[in-house]
Wavefront OBJ file of the C-alpha trace (Angstrom):
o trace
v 168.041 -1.355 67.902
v 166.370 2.284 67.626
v 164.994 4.177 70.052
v 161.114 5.110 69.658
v 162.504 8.844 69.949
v 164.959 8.750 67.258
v 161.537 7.608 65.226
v 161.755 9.761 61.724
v 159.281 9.476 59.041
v 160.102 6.745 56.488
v 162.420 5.135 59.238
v 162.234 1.182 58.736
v 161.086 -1.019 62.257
v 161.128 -4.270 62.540
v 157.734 -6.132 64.504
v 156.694 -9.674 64.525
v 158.711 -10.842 62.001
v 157.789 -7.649 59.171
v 159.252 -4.773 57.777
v 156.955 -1.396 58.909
v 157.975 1.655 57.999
v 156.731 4.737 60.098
v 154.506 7.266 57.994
v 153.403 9.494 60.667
v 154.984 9.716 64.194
v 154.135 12.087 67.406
v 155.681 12.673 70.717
v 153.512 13.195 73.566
v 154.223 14.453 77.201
v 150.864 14.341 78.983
v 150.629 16.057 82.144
v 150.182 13.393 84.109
v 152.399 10.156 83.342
v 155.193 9.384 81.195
v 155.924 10.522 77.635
v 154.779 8.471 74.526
v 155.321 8.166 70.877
v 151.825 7.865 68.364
v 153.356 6.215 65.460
v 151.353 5.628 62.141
v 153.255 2.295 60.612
v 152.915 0.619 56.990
v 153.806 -2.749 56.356
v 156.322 -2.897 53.546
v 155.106 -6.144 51.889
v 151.274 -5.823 52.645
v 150.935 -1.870 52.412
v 148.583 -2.641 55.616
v 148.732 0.802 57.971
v 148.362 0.572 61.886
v 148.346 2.675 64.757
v 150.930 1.925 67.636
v 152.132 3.548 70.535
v 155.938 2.871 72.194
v 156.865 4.190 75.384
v 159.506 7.310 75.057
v 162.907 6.289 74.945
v 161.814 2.135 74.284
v 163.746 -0.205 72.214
v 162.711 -1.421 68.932
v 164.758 -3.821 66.480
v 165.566 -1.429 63.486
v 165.285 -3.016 60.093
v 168.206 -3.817 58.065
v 167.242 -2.914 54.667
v 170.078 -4.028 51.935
v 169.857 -1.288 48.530
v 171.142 -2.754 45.345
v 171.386 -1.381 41.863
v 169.308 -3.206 39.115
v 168.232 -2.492 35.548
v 164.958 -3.553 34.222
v 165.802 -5.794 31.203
v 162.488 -6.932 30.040
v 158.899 -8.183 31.042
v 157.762 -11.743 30.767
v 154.419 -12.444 30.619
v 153.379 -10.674 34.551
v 156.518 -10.563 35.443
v 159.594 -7.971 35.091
v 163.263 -9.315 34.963
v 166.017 -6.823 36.753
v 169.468 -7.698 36.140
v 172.059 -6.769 38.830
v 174.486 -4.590 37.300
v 177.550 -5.944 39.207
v 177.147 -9.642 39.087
v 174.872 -9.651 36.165
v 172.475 -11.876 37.845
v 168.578 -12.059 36.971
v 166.096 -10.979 39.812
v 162.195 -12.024 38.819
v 159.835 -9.845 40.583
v 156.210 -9.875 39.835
v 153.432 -7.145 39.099
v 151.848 -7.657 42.579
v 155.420 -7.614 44.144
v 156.142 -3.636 42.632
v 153.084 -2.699 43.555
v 151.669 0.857 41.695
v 155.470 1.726 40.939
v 155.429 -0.766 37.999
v 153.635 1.992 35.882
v 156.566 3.731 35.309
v 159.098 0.592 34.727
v 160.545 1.316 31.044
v 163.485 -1.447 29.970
v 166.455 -0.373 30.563
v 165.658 2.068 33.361
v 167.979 2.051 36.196
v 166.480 0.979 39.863
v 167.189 0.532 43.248
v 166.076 -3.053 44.809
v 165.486 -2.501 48.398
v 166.181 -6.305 50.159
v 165.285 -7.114 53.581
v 167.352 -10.813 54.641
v 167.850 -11.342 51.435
v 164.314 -11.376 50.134
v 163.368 -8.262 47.734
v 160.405 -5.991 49.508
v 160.033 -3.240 46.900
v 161.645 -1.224 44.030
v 162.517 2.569 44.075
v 162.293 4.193 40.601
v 164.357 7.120 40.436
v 162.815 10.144 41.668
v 161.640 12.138 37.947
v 161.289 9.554 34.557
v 161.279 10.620 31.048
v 158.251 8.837 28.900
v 156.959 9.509 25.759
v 152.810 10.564 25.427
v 151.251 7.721 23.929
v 147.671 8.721 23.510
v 145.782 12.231 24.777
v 143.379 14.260 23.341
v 144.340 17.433 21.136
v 143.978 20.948 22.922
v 141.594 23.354 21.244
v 143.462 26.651 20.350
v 142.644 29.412 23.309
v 141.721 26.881 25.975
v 145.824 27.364 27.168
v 145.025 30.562 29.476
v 142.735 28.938 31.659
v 145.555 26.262 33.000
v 143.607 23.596 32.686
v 145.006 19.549 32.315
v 143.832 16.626 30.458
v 144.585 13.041 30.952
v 147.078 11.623 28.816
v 148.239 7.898 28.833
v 152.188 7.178 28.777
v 154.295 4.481 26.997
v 154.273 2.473 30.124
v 150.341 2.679 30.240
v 150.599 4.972 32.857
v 148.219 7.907 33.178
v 148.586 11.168 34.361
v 147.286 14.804 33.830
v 149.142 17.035 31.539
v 148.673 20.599 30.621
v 146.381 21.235 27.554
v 149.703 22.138 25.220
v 150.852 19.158 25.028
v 150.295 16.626 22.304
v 150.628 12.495 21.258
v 154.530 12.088 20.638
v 155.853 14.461 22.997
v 158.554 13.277 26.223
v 157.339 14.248 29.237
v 159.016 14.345 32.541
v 156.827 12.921 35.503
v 157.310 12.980 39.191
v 157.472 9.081 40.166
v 156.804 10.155 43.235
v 153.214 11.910 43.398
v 152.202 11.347 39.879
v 152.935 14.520 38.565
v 153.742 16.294 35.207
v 156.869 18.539 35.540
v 158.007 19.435 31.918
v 158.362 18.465 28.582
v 161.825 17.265 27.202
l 1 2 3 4 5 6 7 8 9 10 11 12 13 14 15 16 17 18 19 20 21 22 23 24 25 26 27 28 29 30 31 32 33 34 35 36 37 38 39 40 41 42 43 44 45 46 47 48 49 50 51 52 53 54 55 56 57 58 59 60 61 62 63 64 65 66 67 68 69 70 71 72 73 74 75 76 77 78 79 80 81 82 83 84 85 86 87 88 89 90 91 92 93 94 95 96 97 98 99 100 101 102 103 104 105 106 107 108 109 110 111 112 113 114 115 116 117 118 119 120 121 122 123 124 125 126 127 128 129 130 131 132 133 134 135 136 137 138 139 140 141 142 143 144 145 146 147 148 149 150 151 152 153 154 155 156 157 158 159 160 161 162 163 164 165 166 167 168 169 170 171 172 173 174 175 176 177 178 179 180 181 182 183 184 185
């Protein structure tokens, strides 16, 4: 059990029968009454976001979240394999199931499976990836001062905005996290 004022951004709750995780959260002490907490909450599974207030200082089951190291071995059809790297047992987790993280899966990338009573909720790439530019358009010569970015589209297929410099064939590193360039390799 957690206490709505130990509530910290990212902390995992656990309400009729799902995982939420609080996004946003608020305390209040109106000057009349007793003290509240404004929570924003997103459910892990769905990505559904509601509002919810707890009294200060109330109980609320805390979810047990189990992290496990996996390695993406390959992709089947819609779905991507991840073998546990201590019992070397296969994990089958589907497009849907990843959610917009599946972008950046490369084989033989290392991953965290987060698992909540023994059923996987979602996967946590590593915070920066390494992936080679697959297709963007060439920069015209001068157009560099100006600062400007381009789209380019990765190895995995997924696309993000690069500086004009660079070209098809490069590594890039990328920001898994907000979908950012951060350097070439």
């Amino acid at each position: 059990m957690i206490s709505s004022n130990d509530f910290r951004t990212g902390t995992s709750i656990e309400l009729d029968g799902q995982v939420w995780r609080v996004v946003e959260f608020l305390h209040v002490k109106p000057g009349k009454g007793s003290a509240f907490v404004r929570t924003k909450l997103k459910a892990v599974v769905s990505g559904n976001v509601v509002e919810k207030t707890f009294r200060a200082g109330e109980m609320v089951p805390e979810a047990v979240l189990e992290k496990s190291g996996f390695q993406h071995t390959y992709k089947e059809g819609d779905d991507f394999v991840f073998m546990d790297m201590n019992s070397f047992e296969e994990m089958r987790l589907t497009a849907q199931q990843i959610g917009s993280q599946c972008k950046y899966l490369k084989e033989g990338m290392d991953v965290n499976i987060l698992s909540w009573n023994g059923k996987p909720l979602e996967v946590e790439l590593p915070n920066t990836v390494v992936l080679e530019v697959a297709q963007t358009d060439p920069g015209v010569k001068g157009d560099t001062a100006t600062g400007g970015t381009k789209p380019a589209v990765l190895e995995t297929g997924a696309q993000v905005n690069v500086p004009l410099f660079v070209s098809t064939g490069e590594r890039i590193k990328i920001d898994t996290r907000n979908d950012t360039y951060l350097s070439r390799e």
